[in-house]
C-alpha positions as CSV (number, residue, x, y, z in Angstrom):
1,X,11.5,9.1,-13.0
2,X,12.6,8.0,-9.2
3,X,9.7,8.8,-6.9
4,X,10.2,12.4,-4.7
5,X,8.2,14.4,-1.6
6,X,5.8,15.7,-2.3
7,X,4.9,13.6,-5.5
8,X,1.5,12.4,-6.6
9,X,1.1,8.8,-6.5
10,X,-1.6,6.0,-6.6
11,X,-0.4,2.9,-4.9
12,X,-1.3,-0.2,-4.2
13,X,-0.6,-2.8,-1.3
14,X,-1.8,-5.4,1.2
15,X,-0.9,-5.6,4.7
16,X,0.0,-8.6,6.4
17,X,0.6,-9.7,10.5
18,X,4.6,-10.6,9.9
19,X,4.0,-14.0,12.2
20,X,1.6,-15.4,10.7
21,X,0.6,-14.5,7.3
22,X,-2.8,-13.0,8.0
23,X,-4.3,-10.3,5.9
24,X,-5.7,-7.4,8.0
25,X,-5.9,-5.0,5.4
26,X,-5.8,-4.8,1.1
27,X,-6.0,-2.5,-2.1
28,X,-6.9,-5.9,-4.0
29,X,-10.6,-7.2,-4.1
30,X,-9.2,-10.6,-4.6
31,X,-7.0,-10.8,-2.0
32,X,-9.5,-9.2,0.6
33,X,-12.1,-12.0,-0.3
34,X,-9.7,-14.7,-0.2
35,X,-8.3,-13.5,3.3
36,X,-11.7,-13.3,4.6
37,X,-11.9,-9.4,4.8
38,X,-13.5,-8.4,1.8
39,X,-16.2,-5.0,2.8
40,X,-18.7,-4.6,0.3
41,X,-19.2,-0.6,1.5
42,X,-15.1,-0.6,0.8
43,X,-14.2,0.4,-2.6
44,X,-11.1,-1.4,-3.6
45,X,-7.9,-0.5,-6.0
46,X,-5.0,1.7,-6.2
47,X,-5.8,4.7,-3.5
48,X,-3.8,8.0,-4.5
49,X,-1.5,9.5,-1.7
50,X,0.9,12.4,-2.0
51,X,4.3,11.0,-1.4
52,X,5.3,13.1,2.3
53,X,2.7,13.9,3.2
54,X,1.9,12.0,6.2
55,X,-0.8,9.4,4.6
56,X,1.5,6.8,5.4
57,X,3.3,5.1,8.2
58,X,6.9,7.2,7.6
59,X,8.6,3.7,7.0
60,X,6.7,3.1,4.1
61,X,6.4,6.8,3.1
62,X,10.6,6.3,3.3
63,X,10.2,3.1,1.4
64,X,8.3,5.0,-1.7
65,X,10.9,7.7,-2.3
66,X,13.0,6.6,-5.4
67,X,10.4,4.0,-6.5
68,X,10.0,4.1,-10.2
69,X,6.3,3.5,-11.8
70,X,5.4,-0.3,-11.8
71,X,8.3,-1.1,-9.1
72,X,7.0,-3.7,-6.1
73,X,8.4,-3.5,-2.7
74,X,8.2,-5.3,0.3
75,X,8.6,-3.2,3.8
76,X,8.3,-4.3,7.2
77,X,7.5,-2.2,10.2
């Protein structure tokens, strides 16, 4: 079932400076300690958001809607 407003969802994702590479923020332990980033008062994995409702930049809120469970995505803003 495609992804709508308003929709309860737990996503995950790591955020990365487009020109270089550089982590500057992660869902993923693993990632956040290879990048150099890890915060041991953070607590890391999926975080749950409701789809719409303004816990996102709105390009990647638009980039959910019609995601299906399990889908990846890669959005640049």
């Amino acid at each position: 079932m495609a992804i709508e407003n308003g929709d309860f969802v737990k996503i995950e994702f790591t955020g990365k400076v487009e020109e270089t590479g550089d982590v500057f923020d992660t869902t993923n332990q693993d990632v956040a300690e290879e990048a150099g980033i890890y915060n041991k008062e953070k607590n890391y994995g999926p975080i749950p958001i409701v789809v719409g409702g303004k816990h996102l930049l709105p390009a990647i809120d638009d980039a959910v809607l019609g995601m299906e469970v399990g889908d990846n995505k890669k959005v640049t803003v």
